[in-house]
mmCIF file of the N, C-alpha and C atoms, coordinates in Angstrom:
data_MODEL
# 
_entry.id   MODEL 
# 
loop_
_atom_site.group_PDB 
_atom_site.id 
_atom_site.type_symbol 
_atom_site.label_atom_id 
_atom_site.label_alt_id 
_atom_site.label_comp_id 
_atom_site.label_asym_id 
_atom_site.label_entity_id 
_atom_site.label_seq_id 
_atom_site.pdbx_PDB_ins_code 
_atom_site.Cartn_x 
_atom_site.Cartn_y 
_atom_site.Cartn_z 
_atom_site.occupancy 
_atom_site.B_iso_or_equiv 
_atom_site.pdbx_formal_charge 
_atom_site.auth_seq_id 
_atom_site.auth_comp_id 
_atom_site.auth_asym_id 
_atom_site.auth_atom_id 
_atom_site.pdbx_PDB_model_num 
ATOM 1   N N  . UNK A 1 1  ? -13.925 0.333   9.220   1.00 0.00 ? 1  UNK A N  1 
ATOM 2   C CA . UNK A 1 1  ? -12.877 1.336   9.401   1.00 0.00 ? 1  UNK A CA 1 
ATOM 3   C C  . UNK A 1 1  ? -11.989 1.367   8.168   1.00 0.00 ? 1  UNK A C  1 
ATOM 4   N N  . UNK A 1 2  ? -11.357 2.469   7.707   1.00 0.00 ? 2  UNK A N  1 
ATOM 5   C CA . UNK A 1 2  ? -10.422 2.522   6.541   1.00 0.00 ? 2  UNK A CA 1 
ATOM 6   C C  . UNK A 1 2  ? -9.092  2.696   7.011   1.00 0.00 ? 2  UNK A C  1 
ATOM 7   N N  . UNK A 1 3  ? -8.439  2.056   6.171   1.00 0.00 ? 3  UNK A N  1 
ATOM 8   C CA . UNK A 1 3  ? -7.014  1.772   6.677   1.00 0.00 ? 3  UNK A CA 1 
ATOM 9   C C  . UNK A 1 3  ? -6.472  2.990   5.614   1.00 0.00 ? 3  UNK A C  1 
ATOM 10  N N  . UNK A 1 4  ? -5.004  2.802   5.777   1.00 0.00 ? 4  UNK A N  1 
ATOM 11  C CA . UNK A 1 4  ? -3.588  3.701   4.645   1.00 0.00 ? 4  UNK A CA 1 
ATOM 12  C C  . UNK A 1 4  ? -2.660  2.902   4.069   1.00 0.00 ? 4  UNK A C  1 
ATOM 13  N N  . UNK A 1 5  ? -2.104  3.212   3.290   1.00 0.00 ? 5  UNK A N  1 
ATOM 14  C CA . UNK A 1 5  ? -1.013  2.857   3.059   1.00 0.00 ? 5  UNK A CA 1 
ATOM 15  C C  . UNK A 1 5  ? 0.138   4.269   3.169   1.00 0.00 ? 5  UNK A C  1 
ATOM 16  N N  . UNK A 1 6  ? 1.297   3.976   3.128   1.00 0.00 ? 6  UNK A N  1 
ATOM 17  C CA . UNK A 1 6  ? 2.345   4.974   3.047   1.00 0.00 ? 6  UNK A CA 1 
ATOM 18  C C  . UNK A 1 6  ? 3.355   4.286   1.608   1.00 0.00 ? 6  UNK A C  1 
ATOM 19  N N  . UNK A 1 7  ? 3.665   4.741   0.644   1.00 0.00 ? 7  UNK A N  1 
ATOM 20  C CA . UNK A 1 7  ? 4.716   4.404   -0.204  1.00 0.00 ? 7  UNK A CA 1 
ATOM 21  C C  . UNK A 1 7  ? 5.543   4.980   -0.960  1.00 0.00 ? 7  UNK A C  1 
ATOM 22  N N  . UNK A 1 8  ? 6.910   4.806   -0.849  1.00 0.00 ? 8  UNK A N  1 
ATOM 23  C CA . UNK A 1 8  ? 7.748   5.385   -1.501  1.00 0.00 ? 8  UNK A CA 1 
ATOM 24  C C  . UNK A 1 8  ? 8.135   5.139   -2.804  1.00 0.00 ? 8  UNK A C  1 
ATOM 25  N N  . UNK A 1 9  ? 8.122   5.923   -3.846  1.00 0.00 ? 9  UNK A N  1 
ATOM 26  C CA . UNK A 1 9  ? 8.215   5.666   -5.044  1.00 0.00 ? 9  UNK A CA 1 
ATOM 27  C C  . UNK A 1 9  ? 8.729   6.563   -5.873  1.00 0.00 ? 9  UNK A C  1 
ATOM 28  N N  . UNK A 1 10 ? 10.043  6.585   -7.051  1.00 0.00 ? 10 UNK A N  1 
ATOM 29  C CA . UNK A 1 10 ? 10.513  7.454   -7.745  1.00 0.00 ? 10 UNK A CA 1 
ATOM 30  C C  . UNK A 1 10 ? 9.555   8.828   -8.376  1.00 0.00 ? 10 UNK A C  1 
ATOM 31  N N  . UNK A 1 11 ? 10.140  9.724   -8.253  1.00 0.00 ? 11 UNK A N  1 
ATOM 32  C CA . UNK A 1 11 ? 9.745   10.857  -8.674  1.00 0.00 ? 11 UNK A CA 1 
ATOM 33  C C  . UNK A 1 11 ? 9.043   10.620  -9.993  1.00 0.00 ? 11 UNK A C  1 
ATOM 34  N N  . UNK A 1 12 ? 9.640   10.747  -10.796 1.00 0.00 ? 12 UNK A N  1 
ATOM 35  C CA . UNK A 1 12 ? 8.454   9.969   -12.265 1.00 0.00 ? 12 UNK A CA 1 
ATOM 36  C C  . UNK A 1 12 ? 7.543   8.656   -11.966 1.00 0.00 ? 12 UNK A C  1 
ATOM 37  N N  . UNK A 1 13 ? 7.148   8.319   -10.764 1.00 0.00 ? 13 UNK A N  1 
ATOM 38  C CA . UNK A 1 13 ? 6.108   7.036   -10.234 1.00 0.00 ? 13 UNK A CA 1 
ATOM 39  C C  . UNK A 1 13 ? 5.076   7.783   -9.326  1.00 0.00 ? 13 UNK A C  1 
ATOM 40  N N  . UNK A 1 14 ? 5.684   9.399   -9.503  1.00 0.00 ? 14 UNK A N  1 
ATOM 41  C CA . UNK A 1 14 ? 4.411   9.787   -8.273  1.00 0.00 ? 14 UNK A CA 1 
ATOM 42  C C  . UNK A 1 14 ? 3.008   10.053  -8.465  1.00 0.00 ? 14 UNK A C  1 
ATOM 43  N N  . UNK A 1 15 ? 2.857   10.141  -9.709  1.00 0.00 ? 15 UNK A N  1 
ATOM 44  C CA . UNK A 1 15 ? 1.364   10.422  -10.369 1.00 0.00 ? 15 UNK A CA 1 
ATOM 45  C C  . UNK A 1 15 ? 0.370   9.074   -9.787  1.00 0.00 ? 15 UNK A C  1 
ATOM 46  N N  . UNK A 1 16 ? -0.202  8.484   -8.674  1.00 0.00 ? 16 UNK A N  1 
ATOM 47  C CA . UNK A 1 16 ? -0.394  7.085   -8.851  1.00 0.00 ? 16 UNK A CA 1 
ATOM 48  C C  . UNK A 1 16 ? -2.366  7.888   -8.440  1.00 0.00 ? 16 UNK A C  1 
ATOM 49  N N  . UNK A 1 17 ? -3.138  6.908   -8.993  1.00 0.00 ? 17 UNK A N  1 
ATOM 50  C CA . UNK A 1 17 ? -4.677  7.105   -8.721  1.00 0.00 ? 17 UNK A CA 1 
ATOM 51  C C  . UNK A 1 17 ? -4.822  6.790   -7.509  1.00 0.00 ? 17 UNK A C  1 
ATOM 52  N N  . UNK A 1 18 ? -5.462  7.972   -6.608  1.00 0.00 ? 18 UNK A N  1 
ATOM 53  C CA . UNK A 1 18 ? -6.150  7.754   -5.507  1.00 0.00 ? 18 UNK A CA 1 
ATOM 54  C C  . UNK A 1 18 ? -5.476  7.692   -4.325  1.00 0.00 ? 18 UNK A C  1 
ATOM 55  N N  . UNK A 1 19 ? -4.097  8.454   -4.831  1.00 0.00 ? 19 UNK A N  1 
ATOM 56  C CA . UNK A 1 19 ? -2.803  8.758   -3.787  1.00 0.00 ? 19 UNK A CA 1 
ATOM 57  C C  . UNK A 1 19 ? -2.767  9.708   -3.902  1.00 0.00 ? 19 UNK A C  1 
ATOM 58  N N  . UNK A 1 20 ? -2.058  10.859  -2.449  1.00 0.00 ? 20 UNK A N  1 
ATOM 59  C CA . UNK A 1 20 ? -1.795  12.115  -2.260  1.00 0.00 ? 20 UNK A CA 1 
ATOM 60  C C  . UNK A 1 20 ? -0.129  11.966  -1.625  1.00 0.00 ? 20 UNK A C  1 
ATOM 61  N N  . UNK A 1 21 ? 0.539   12.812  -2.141  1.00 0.00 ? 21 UNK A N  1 
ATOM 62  C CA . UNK A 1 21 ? 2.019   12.902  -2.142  1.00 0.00 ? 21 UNK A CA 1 
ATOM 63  C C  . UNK A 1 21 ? 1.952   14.216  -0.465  1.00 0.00 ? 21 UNK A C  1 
ATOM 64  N N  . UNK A 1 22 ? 2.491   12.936  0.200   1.00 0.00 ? 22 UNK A N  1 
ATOM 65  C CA . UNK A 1 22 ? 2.301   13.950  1.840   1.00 0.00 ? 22 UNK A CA 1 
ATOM 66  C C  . UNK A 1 22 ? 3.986   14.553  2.055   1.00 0.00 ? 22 UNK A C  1 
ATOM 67  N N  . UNK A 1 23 ? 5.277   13.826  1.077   1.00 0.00 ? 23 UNK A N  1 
ATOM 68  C CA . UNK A 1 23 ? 6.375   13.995  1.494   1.00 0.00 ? 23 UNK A CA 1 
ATOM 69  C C  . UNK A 1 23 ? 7.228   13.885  0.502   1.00 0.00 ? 23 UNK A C  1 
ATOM 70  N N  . UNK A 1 24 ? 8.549   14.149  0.972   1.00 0.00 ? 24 UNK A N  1 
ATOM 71  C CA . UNK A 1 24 ? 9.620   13.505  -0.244  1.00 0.00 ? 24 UNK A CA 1 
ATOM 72  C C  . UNK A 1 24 ? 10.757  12.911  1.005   1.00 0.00 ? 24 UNK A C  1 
ATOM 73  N N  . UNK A 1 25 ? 12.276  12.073  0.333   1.00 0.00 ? 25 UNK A N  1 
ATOM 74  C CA . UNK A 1 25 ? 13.093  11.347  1.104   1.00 0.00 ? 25 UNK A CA 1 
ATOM 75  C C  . UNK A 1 25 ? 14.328  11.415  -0.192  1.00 0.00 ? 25 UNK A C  1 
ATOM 76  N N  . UNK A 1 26 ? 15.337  11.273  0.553   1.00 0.00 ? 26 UNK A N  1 
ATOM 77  C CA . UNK A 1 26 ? 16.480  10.220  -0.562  1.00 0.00 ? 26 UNK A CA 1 
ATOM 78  C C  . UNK A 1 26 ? 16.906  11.906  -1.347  1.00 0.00 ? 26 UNK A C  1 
ATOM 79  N N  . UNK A 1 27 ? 16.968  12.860  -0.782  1.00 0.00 ? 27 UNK A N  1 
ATOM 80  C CA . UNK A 1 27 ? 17.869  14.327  -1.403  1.00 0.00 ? 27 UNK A CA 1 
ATOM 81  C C  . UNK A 1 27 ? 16.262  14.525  -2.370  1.00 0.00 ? 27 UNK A C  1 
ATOM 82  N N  . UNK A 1 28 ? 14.985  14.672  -2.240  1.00 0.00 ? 28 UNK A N  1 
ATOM 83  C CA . UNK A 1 28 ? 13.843  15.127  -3.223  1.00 0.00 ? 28 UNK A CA 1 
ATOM 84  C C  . UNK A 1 28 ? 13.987  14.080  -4.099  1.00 0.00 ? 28 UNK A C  1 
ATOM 85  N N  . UNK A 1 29 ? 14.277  12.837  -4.390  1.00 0.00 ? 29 UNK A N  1 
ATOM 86  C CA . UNK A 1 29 ? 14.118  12.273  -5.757  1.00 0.00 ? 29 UNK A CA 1 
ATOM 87  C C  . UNK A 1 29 ? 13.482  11.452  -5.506  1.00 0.00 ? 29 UNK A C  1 
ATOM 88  N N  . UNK A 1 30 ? 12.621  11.125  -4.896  1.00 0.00 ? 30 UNK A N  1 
ATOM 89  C CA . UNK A 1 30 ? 11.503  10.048  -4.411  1.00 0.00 ? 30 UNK A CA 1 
ATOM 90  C C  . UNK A 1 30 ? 10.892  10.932  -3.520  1.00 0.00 ? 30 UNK A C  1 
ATOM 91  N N  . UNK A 1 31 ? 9.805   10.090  -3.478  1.00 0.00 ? 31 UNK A N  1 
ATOM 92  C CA . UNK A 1 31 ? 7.910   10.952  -2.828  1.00 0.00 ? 31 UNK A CA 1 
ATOM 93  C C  . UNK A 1 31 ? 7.496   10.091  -2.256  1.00 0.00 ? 31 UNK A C  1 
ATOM 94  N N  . UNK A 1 32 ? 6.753   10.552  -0.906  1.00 0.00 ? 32 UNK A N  1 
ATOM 95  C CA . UNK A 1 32 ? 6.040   9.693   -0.283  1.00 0.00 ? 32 UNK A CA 1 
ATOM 96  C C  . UNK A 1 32 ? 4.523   9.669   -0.415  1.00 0.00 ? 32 UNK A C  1 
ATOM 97  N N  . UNK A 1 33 ? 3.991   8.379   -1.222  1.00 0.00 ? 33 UNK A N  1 
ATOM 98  C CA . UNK A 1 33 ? 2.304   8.786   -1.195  1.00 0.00 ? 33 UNK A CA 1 
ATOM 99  C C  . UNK A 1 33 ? 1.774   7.946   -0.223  1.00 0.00 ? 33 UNK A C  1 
ATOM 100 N N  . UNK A 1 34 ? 0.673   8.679   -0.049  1.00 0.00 ? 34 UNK A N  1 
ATOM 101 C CA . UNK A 1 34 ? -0.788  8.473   1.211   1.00 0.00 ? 34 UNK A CA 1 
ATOM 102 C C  . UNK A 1 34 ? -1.600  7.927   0.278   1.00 0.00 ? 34 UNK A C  1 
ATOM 103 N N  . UNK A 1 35 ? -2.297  6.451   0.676   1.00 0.00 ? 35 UNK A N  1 
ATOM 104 C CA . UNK A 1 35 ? -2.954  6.319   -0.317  1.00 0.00 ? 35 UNK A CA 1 
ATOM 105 C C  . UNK A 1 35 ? -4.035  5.364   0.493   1.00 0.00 ? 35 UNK A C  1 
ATOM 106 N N  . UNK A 1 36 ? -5.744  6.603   0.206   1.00 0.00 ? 36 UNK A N  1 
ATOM 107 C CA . UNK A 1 36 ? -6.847  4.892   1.504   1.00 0.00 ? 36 UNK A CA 1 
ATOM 108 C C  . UNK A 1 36 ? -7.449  3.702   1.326   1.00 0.00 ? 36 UNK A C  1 
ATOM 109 N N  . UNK A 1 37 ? -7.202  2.652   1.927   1.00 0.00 ? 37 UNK A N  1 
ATOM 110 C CA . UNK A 1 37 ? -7.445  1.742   1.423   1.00 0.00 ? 37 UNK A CA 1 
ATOM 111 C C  . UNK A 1 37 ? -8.545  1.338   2.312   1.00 0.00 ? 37 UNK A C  1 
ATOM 112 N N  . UNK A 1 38 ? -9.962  0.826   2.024   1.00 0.00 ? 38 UNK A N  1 
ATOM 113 C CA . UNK A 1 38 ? -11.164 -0.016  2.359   1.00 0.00 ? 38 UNK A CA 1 
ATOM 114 C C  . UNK A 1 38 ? -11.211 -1.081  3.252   1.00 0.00 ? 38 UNK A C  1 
ATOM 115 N N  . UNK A 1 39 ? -11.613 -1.382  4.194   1.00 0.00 ? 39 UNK A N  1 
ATOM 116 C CA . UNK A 1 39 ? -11.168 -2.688  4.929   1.00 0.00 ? 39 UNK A CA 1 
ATOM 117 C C  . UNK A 1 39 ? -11.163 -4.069  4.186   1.00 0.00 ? 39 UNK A C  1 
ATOM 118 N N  . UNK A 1 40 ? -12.166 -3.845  2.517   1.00 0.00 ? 40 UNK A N  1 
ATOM 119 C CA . UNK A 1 40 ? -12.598 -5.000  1.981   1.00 0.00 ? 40 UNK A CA 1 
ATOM 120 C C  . UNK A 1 40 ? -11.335 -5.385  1.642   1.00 0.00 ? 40 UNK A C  1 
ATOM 121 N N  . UNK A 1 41 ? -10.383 -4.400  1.400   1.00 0.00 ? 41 UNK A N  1 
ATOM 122 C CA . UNK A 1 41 ? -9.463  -5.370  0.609   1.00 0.00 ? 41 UNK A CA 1 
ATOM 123 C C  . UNK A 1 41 ? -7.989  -4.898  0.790   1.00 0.00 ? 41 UNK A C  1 
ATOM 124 N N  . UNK A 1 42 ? -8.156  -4.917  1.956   1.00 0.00 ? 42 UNK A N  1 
ATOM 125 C CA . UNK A 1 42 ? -6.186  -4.762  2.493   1.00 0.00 ? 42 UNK A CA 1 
ATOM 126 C C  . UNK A 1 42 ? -5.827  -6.213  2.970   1.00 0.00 ? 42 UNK A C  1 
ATOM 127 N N  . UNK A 1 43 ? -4.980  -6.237  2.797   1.00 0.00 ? 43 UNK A N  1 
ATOM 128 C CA . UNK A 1 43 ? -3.885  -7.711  2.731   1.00 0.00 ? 43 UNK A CA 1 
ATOM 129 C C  . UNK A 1 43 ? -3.905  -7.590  4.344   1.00 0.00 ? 43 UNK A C  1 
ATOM 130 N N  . UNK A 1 44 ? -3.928  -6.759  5.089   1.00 0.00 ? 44 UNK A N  1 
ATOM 131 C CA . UNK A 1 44 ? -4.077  -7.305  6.231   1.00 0.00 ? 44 UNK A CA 1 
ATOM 132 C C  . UNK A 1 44 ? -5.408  -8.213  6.860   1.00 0.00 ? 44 UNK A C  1 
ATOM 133 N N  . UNK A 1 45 ? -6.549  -8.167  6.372   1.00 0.00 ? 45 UNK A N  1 
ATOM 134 C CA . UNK A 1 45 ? -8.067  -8.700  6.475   1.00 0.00 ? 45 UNK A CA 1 
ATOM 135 C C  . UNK A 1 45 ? -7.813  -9.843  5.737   1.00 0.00 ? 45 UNK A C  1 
ATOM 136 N N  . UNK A 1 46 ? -6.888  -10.371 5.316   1.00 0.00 ? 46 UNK A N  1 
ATOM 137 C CA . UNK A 1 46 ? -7.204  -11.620 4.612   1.00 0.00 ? 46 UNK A CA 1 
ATOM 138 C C  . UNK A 1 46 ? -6.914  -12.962 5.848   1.00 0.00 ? 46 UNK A C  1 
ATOM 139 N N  . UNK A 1 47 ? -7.810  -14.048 5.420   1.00 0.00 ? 47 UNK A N  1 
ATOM 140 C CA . UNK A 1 47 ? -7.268  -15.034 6.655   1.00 0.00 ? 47 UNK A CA 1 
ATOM 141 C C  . UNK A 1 47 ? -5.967  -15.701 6.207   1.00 0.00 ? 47 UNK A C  1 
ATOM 142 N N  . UNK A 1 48 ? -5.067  -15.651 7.429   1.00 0.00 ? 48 UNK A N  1 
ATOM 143 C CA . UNK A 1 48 ? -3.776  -16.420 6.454   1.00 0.00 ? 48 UNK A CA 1 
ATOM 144 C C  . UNK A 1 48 ? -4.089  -17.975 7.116   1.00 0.00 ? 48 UNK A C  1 
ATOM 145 N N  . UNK A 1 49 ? -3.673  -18.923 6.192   1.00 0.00 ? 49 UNK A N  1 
ATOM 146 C CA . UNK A 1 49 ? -3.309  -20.494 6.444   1.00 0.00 ? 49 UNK A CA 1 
ATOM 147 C C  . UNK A 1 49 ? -2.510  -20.624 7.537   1.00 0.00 ? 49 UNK A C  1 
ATOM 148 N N  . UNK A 1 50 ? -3.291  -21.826 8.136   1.00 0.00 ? 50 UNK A N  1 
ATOM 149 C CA . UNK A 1 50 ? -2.410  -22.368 9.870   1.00 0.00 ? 50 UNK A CA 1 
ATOM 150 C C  . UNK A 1 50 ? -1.158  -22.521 9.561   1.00 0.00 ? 50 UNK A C  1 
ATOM 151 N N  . UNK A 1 51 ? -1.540  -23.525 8.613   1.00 0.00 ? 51 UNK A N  1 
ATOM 152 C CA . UNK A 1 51 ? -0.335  -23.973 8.572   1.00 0.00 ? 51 UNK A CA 1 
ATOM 153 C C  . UNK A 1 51 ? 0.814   -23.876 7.682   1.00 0.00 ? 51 UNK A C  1 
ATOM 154 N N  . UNK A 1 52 ? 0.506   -22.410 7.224   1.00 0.00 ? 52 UNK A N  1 
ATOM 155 C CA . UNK A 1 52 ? 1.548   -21.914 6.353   1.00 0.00 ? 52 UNK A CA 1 
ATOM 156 C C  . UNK A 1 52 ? 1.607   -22.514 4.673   1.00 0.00 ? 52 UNK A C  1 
ATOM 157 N N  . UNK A 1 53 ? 0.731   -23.328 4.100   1.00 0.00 ? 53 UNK A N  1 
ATOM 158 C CA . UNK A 1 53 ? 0.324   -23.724 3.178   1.00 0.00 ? 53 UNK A CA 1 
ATOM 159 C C  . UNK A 1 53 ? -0.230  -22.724 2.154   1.00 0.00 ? 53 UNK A C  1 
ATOM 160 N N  . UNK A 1 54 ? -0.769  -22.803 0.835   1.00 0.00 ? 54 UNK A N  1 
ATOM 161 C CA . UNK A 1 54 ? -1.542  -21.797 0.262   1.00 0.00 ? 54 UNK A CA 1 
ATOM 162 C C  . UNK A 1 54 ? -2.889  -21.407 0.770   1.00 0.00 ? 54 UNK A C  1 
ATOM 163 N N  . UNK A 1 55 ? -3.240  -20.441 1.008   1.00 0.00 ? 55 UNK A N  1 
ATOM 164 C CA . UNK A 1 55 ? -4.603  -20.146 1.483   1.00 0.00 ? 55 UNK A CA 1 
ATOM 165 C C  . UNK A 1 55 ? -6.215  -20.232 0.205   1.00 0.00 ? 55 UNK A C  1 
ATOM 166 N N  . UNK A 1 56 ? -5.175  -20.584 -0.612  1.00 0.00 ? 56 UNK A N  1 
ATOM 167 C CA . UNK A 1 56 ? -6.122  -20.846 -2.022  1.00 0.00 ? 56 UNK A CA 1 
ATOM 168 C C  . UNK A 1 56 ? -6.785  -22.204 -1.935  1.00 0.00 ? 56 UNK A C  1 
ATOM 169 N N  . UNK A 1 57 ? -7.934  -21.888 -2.404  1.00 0.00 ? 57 UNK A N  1 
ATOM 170 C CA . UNK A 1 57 ? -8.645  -23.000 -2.239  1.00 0.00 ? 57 UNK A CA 1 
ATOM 171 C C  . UNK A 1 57 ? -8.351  -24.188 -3.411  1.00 0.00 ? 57 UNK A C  1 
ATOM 172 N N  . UNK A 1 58 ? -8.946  -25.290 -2.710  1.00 0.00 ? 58 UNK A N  1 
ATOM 173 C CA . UNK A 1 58 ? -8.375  -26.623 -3.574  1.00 0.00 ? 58 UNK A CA 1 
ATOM 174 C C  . UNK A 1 58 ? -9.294  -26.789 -4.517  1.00 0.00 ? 58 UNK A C  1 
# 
């Protein structure tokens, strides 16, 4: 399944690759981009550590 992101970012930051500008906020001077992200590699799919330690390997 493919996930989104949503992000807000200054008007001169809106050009970003592989984002679509769905909005604006803040009086037009910031944009909101849509941007899809792959299941391989969203920060949510990662395993986090039990015990709150680094999840990087030793």
């Amino acid at each position: 399944a493919d996930n989104f992101t949503l992000t807000i970012v200054p008007n001169d930051q809106a050009d970003q690759p592989d984002s679509q500008v769905v909005g604006h906020c803040a009086n037009d001077t910031h944009k909101i981009l849509y941007t899809r992200t792959s299941s391989g590699n969203a920060p949510a799919n990662t395993s986090p550590a039990q015990d709150g330690s680094s999840a990087e390997p030793q």
